[in-house]
N, C-alpha and C positions, 0 to 999 in steps of 0.2 A: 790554582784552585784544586784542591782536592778531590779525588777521588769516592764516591759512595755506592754504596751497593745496599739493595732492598730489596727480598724475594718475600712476597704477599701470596698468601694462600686463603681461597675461598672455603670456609669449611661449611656446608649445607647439604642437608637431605629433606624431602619434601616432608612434613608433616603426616606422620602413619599412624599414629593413634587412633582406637575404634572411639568415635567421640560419645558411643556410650560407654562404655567399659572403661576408657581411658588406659589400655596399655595396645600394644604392640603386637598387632594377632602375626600368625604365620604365614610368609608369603615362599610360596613352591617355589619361584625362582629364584631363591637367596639357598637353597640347601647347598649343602647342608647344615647352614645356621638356619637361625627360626627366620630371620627376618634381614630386608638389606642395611639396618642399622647395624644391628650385631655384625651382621658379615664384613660390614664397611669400619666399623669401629676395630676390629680385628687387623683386616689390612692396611690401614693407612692410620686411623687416629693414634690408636695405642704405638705403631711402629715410630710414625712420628714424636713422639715424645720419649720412645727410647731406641731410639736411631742410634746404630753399628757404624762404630770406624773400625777397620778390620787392617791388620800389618800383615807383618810376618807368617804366610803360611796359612793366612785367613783366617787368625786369631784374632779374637776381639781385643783391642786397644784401650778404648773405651765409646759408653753409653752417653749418647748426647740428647738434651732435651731441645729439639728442635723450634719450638714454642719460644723461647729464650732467643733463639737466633735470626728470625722469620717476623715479617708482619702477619697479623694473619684474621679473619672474623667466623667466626661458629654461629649458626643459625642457632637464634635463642631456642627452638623449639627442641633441637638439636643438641642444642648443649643441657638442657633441663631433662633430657633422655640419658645423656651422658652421666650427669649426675647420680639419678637414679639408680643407673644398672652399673657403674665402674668408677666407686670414690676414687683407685688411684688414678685410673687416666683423667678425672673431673682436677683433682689434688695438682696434679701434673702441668695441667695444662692451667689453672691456675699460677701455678709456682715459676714458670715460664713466664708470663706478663710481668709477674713483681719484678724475677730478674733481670728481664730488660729494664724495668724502670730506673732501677738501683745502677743499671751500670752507665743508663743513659739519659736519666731523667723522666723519660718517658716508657710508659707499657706497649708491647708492639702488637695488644689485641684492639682494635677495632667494632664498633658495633655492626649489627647488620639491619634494614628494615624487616619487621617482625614476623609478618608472615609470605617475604619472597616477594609481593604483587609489585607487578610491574607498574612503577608510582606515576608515572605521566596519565595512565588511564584512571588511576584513583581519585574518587571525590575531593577536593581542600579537606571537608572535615579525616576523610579513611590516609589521608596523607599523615594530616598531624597525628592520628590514632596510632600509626605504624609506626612514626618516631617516638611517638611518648612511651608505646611499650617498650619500644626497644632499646630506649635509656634506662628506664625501669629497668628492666631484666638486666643490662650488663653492669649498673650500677650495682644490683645487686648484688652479683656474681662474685665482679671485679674488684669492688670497695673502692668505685674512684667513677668519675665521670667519661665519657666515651670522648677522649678527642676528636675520633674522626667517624665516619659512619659507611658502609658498604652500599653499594644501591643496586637491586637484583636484576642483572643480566647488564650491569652499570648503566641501565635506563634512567634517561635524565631530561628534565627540560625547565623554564627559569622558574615557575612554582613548587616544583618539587627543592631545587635549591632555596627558597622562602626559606621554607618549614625549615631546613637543615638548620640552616643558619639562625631563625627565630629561635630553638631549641639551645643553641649555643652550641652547635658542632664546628668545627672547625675544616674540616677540607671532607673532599672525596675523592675518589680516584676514578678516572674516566679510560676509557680507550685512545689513543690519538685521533681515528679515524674520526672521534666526536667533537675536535679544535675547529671551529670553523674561521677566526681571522683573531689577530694577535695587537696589540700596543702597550707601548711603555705605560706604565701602573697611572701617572699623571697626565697622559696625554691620550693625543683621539687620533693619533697616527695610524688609523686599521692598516694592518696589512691580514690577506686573505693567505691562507696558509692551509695544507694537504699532511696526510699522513706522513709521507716522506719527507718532507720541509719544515714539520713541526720539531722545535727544540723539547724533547720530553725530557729534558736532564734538569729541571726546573719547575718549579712550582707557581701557578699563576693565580692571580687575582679574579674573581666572579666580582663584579658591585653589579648589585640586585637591582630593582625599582624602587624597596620601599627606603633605598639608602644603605641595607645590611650587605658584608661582602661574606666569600668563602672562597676558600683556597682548593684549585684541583691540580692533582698528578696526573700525569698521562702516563700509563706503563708502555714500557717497549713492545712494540707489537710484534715484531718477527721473532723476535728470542721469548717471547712470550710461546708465540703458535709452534716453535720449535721443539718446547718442554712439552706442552699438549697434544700436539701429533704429529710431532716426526720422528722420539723415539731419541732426542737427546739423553734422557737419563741411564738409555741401558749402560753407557761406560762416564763413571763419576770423575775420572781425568779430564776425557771430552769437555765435561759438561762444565769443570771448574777454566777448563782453558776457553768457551767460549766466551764464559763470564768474563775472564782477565781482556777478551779481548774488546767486547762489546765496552766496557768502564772506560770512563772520560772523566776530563772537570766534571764535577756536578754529582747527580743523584740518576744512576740505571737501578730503573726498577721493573720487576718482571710481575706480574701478577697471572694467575688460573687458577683453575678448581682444587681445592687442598687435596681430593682424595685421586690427584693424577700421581701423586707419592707414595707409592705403594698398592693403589686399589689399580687402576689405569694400569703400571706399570709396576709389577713386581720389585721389589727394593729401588724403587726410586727414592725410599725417603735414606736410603743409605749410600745412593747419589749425590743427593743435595747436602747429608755429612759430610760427605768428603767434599764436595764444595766449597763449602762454605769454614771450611778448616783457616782457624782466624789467623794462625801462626802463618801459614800459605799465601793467603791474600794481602795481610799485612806485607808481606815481601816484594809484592806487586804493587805497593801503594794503597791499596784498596780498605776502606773505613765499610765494616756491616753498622748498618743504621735502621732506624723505621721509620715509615711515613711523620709523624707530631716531633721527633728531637729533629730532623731536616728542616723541619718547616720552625719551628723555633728559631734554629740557626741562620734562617734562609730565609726571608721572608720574601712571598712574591716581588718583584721588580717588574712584569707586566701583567697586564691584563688578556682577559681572553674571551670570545666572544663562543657560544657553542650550536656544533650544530643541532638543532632540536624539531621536536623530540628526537633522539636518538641512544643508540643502545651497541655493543659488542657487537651482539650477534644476531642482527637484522640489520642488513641492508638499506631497510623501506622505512628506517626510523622504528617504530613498535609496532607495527601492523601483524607481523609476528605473530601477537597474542590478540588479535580480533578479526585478520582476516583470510584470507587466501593468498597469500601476498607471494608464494612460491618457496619460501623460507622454511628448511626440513632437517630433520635430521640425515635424511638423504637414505632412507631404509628402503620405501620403495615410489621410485620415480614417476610412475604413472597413477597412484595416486592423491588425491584433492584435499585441501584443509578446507574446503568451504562450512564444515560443521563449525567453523571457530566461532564465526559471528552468531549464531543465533544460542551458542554458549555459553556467551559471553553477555548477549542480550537477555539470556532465561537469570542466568547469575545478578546482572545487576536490577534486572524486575524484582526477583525476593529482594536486594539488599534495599532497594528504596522504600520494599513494604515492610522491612525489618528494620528501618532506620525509624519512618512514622510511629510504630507501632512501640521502639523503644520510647522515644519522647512525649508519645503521648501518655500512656500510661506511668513513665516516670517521674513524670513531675508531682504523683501521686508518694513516690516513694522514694524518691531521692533529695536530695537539700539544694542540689543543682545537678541535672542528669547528664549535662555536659563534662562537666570537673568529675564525676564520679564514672565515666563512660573513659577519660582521658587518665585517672590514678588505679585503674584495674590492673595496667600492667603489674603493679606490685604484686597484687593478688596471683598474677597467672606467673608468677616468680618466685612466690613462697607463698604455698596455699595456706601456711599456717598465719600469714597474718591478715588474714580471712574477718576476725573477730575486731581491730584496728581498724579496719578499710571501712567496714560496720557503722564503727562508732565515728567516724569522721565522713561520711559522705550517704549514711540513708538514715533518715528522718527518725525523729524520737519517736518514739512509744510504737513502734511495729510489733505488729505481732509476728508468730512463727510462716503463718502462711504470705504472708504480707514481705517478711525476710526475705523466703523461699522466692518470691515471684521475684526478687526484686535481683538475685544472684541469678535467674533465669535469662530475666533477660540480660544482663550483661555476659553471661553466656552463647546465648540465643546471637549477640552482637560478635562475639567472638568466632563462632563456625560460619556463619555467614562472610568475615572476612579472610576466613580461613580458605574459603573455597577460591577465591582469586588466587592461590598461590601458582606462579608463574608457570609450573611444568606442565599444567592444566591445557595448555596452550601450544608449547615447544616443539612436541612430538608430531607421529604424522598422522596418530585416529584418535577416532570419538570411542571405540572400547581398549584403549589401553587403560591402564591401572590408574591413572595420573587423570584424568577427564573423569572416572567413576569413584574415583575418592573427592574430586571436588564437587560432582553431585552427589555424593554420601555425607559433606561436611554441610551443605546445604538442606538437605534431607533435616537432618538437628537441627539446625538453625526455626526452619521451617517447625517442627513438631513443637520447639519451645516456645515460640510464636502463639502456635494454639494453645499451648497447655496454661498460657497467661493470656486467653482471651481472646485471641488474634483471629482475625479470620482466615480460613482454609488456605493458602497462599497456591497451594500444589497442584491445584488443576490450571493454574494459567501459566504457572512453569513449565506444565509438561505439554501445553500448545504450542509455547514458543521452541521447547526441545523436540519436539515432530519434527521441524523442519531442520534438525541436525542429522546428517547419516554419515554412520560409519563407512566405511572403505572394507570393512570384510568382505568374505564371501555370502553372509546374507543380509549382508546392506542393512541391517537393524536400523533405527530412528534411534533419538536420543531419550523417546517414550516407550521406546520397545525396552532398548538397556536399564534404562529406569525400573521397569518392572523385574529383568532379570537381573540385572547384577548390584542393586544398589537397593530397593526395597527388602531385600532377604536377609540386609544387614540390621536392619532397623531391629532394636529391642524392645520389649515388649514386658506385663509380670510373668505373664507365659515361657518363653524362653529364658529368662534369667534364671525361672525358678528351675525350670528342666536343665538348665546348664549348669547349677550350683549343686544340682542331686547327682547329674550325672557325673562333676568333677569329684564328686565324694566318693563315690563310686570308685572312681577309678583309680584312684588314689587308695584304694583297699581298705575305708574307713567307713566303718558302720553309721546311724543316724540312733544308738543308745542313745545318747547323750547327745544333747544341742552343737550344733554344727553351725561355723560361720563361714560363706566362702566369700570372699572380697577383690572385688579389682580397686583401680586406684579412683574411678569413679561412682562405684555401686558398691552394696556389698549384702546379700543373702544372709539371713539366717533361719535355720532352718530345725525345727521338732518333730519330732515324729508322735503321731497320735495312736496311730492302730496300724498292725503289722499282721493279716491273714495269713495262712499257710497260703489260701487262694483267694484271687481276689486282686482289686488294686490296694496298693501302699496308702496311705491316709496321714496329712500332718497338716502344719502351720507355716507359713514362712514372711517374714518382715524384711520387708527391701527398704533399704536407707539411699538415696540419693545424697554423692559428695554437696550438690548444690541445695539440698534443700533441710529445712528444721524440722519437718515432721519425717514417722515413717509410715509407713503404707502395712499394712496387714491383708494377708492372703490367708486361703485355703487351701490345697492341694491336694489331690489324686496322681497315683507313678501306677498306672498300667504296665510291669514290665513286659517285656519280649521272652518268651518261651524256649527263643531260639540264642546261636551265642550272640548274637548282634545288639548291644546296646541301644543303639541305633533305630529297633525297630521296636521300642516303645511307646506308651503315648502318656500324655499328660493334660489335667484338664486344674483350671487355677478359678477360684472364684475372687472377688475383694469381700475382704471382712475376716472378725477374729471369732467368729461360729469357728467350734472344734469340732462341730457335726460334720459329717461327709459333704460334699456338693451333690446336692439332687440333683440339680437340672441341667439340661443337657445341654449346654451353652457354648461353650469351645472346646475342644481336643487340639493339643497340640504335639505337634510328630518333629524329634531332633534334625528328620530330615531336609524339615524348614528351612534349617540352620542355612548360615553362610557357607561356602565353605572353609573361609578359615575361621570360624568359631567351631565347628565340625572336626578339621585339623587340629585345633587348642584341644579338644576334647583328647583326639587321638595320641595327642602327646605327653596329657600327662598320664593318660594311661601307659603309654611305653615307657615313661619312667617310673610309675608307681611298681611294673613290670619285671624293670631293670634293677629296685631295690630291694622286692622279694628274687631274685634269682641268683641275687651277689647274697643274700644274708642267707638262704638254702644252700650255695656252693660254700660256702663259708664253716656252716654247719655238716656238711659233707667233707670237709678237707679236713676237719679237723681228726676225723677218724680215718682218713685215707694216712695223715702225716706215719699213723702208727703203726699201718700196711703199706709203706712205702719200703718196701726190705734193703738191706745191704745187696749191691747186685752181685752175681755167681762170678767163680772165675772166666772170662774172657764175654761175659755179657757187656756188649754196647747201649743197650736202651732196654726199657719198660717193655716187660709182657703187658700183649696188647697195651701198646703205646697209646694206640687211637682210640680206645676207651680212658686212660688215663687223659689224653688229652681235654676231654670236655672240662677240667675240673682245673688245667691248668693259668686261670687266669686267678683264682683262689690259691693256690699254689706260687705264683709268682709272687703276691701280696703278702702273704704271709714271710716268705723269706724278704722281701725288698724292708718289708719294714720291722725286721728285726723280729720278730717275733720266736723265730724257732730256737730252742736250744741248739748246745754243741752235741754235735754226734756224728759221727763218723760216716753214716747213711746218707749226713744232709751233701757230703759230696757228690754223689751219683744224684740227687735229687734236682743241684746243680745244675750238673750234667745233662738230665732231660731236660731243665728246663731253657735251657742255652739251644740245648741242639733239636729241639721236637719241633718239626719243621710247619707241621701241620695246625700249628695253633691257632684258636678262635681266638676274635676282635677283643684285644686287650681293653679297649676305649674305658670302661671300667675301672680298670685296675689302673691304666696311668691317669685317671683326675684322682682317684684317692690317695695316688703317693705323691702327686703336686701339690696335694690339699696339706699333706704330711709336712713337706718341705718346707712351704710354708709357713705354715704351723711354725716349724724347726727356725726359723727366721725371721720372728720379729725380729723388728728393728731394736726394742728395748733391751730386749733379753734374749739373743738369737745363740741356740745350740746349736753349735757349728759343726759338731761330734757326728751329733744326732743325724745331721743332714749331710755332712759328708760318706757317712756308714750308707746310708739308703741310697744315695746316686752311685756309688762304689756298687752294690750292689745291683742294681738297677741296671747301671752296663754292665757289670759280669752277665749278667742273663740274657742283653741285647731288645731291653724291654723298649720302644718305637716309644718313643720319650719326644716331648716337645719340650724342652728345657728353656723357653725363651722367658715365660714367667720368673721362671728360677733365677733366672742371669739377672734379669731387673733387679728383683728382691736381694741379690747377693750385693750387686754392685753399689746399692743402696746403702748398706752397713758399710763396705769398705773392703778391701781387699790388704787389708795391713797385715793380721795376725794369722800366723803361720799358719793354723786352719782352714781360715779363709783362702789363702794363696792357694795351698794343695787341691781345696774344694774348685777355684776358678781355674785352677789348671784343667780339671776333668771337663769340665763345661764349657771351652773350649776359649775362655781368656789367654790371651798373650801376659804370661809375668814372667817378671823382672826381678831377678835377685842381685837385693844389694850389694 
């Protein structure tokens, strides 16, 4: 029998979207990226898809899409992030699935349940909801159906496998420790079987109750926990000779967290390249495969019985995520999860008043509010087919507000099940970030609720979250955090309006002319009426909700701040399209309300708007410095006053990197300083616009090779702190055939080979 080998990566991040805004606000511990997506897409997703094999001298060999050689599943919420902010790592990671298919029949991505909850404690109906989205979405992605489906934190018990199998999945992958006793696929021969006694080289049979089966893998566990924490990947020979030695008949498969490839561990995904080097393993006998072309091949031969509920990473079965059950990240020992249960009890209080409240009013507006509750996933996959989903699943002759309620609450159903997502639970307190976003995702759930009729839901929430307390130093309740960290996020016309003037603001753009500022779920627009020397600011502004058909008309007053603090002005918003001022004294509202990372959103794009007047004034200053830059004297080493020359030198670098300066005999000493001035301010500037450059220089269609060899030539002549990894993708993309190309990947630190 053959040898196989299957290395499965979990690719998931909790769900961070501000669920009014609907993008990505700023979190302090991810700097200096804005947020832990970006930061984590940086080190592991993107690295993984163009993962370094490295020879000779620690030149690059070649760029391997890792995605192509790996099983692997993306949290849909995750991957529809991905999308958004990085088409080639989305393109990539795509093009990986096709390739595996093409070489083995099968694609080696996987689906995942859709928003992480841990499915043993989910309703039947929040079961099937979480599969249906989650075919939904990877269908849509993928262009093919999910063979098989991930289950979060591989929580599993025989209802949750129903659903799998009623959907039409085909296997999942379990832990071993989750095997409770084994028999041949026809027979009732049980035998009781343990971690260490389970065959996991093998694929077994689930038969269900209702007569449906599914097929599970069991990954290897020690060489599993070995890639996860103990620090295998720091040497890629290591890690490929454990592989050869762990491989047997059959299928070793290792599965963990995708982002232990690079985020975890520094070039671990240039570990698992060397690896997985197919010329290498084939030597050893070793066949790379995924989970659906094994199981093709291979079809279960027994059966298996499991143990349930049970899950990776709890001991106690799932208790994990409802009780105190001692199960921790292990951060600090002497404190309690006992906050889990009444958490988890305030969470499913709303969902059962936001489940009543969906069906009851739905039957008003929907053609069946179950089918249309279970084909959303399409919608939460491609908002654009919004107007489809419309026409096939809510009732004729709706009106706009009738619309509106109706995308509300399948909304409203949405954040609600969003706030189960499992990390909610994982950790060891009630105020980490991960507890206060799923009472934030609830908070929405809850307001949409009302804003279609519902009644108040939030004061019985917040009796049952009293009896949650945190473990800090002031022992907060789950009503106290409520009020401080999770109320302040809530949007209002108030704050949007002040958030859309002050992003105009800072952005260095006047309100002349009509202003729109948009997130991906709202979007402001904004007029200005009367403008005093003194006085508050006076306008109009129209808020459009993504979910709904009407928009909303305001009034507005900008008291600004006197002082430089943007921050310390106020704002007062009435409803209605009166261009009269607001008389009455009804609300003020102060940015200092704000979150604080909507407060931080603000603060950032002001330091870009910042950074774009200070590069186009340096810009407009170097350009007459070029012409006072003199030939230097005999036996002159550097610039009088260098260190005033210096402030100007990252406009200076630019200009030469990207070819701009004529020949002139001055431009050597000019050089010169800028090679040798040792003192130079944060280029950060000036290397994204010559990347932007290079770029540019390197389409794939029509890529100037010239062009982009002269600027990295240049570029290290002057010793400009260059992150050249973009570049290398993009180069290695066209091809390294033509002699420009070679010279260019020589500089950038490719191994080539002349014919």
């Amino acid at each position: 029998m053959d040898k196989y080998l299957c290395v499965h990566g979990h690719f998931y991040q909790p769900l961070r979207e501000d669920p009014w805004l609907g993008e990505i606000l700023p979190e302090g511990s991810a700097a200096p990226y804005q947020h832990w997506n970006e930061r984590i897409a940086r080190e592991s997703y993107a690295p993984m898809a163009w993962a370094r094999r490295l020879g000779e001298q620690g030149k690059i060999t070649e760029i391997v899409n890792l995605y192509e050689w790996i099983s692997f599943n993306f949290g849909p919420t995750l991957l529809g992030w991905i999308e958004r902010s990085n088409q080639d790592l989305y393109a990539r990671i795509l093009e990986g699935d096709r390739a595996a298919k093409e070489r083995l029949g099968f694609g080696g991505a996987l689906a995942q349940i859709y928003h992480h909850v841990i499915m043993p404690l989910a309703s039947k109906r929040d079961k099937k909801l979480q599969v249906a989205w989650a075919t939904q979405d990877f269908t849509a992605r993928f262009k093919r159906f999910p063979d098989g489906m991930w289950l979060p934190e591989t929580a599993v018990d025989t209802p949750t496998l129903e659903v799998l199998a009623e959907a039409g999945l085909a296997f999942t992958v379990l832990a071993p420790r989750q095997a409770g006793a084994v028999a041949d696929v026809n027979g009732d021969n049980w035998e009781d079987v343990t971690e260490s006694g389970l065959d996991i080289r093998r694929p077994y049979k689930v038969v269900l109750p209702s007569g449906r089966a599914i097929a599970v893998f069991f990954y290897h566990g020690v060489l599993s926990q070995a890639i996860a924490f103990e620090r295998l990947l720091e040497n890629g020979g290591a890690f490929r000779e454990r592989l050869i030695q762990a491989a047997a008949p059959g299928l070793t498969s290792l599965a963990t967290d995708g982002e232990t490839y690079g985020h975890h561990f520094k070039f671990g995904e240039m570990a698992l390249a060397f690896a997985l080097d197919r010329q290498a393993l084939d030597k050893e006998g070793i066949r790379l495969t995924n989970y659906a072309a094994y199981l093709a091949a291979n079809p279960p031969t027994r059966r298996v019985r499991l143990v349930e509920p049970s899950s990776w990473s709890c001991v106690h079965g799932v208790e994990r995520w409802q009780s105190d059950c001692g199960c921790t990240a292990g951060d600090h020992a002497d404190w309690n999860q006992k906050w889990r249960t009444p958490l988890r009890e305030g969470l499913n209080h709303v969902k059962e008043r936001v489940d009543a409240h969906f069906f009851g009013l739905g039957k008003k507006l929907f053609q069946d509010p179950e089918a249309a509750l279970m084909g959303y996933g399409q919608v939460l996959a491609n908002p654009e087919t919004r107007d489809a989903f419309a026409a096939e699943y809510l009732k004729a002759g709706l009106g706009p507000k009738d619309q509106s309620a109706a995308f509300k609450l399948l909304g409203m159903r949405q954040w609600a099940l969003a706030s189960f997502a499992s990390c909610a639970w994982f950790f060891d307190d009630l105020g980490r970030i991960e507890p206060i976003n799923a009472m934030t995702f609830c908070l929405r759930a809850m307001e949409m609720a009302k804003d279609t009729g519902a009644e108040d839901f939030e004061p019985e929430f917040l009796n049952i979250l009293e009896r949650a307390v945190s473990n800090g130093p002031d022992k907060q309740n789950g009503r106290e955090l409520f009020a401080s960290q999770v109320l302040p996020r809530r949007e209002t016309p108030q704050s949007l309006i002040a958030q859309a003037l002050l992003t105009q603001e800072a952005q260095s753009r006047g309100l002349d002319e009509p202003a729109a500022i948009s997130w991906p779920r709202v979007s402001v627009r904004l007029t200005l009426e009367s403008s005093p020397e003194e006085g508050p600011v006076s306008g109009k502004a129209v808020i459009t909700q993504a979910l709904d058909s009407e928009d909303a008309d305001f009034v507005w007053q900008w008291e600004k701040s006197k002082s430089a603090n943007p921050l310390e002005c106020r704002f007062k918003v009435v409803p209605g399209k009166d261009t009269a001022s607001p008389a009455k004294e009804d609300f003020w509202f102060s940015p200092h309300d704000l979150a604080w990372n909507k407060r931080q959103a603000l603060a950032l794009t002001f330091v870009r708007g910042a950074e774009n007047e200070l590069w186009e004034r340096r810009q407009s200053l170097a350009e007459t410095a070029l012409h006072l830059f003199l030939p230097w004297a005999e036996s002159q080493e550097t610039q009088n006053l260098c260190g005033v020359w210096g402030c100007l030198w990252p406009a200076l670098a630019w200009r030469w990197v990207e070819g701009s300066l004529r020949e002139d005999p001055k431009e050597h000493d000019l050089v010169r300083f800028l090679k040798e001035y040792k003192d130079r301010p944060e280029p950060a500037g000036t290397c994204t616009r010559v990347e932007q450059k290079i770029l540019q220089s390197l389409q794939k269609d029509s890529p100037k090779l010239e062009n982009a060899l002269g600027m990295v030539e240049r570029a290290l002549e002057i010793g400009l702190p260059f992150d050249w990894w973009p570049v290398q993708n993009r180069l290695w993309k066209i091809g390294l055939d033509k002699p420009e190309a070679k010279k260019l990947a020589g500089l950038l630190g490719f191994q080539v080979r002349s014919k």
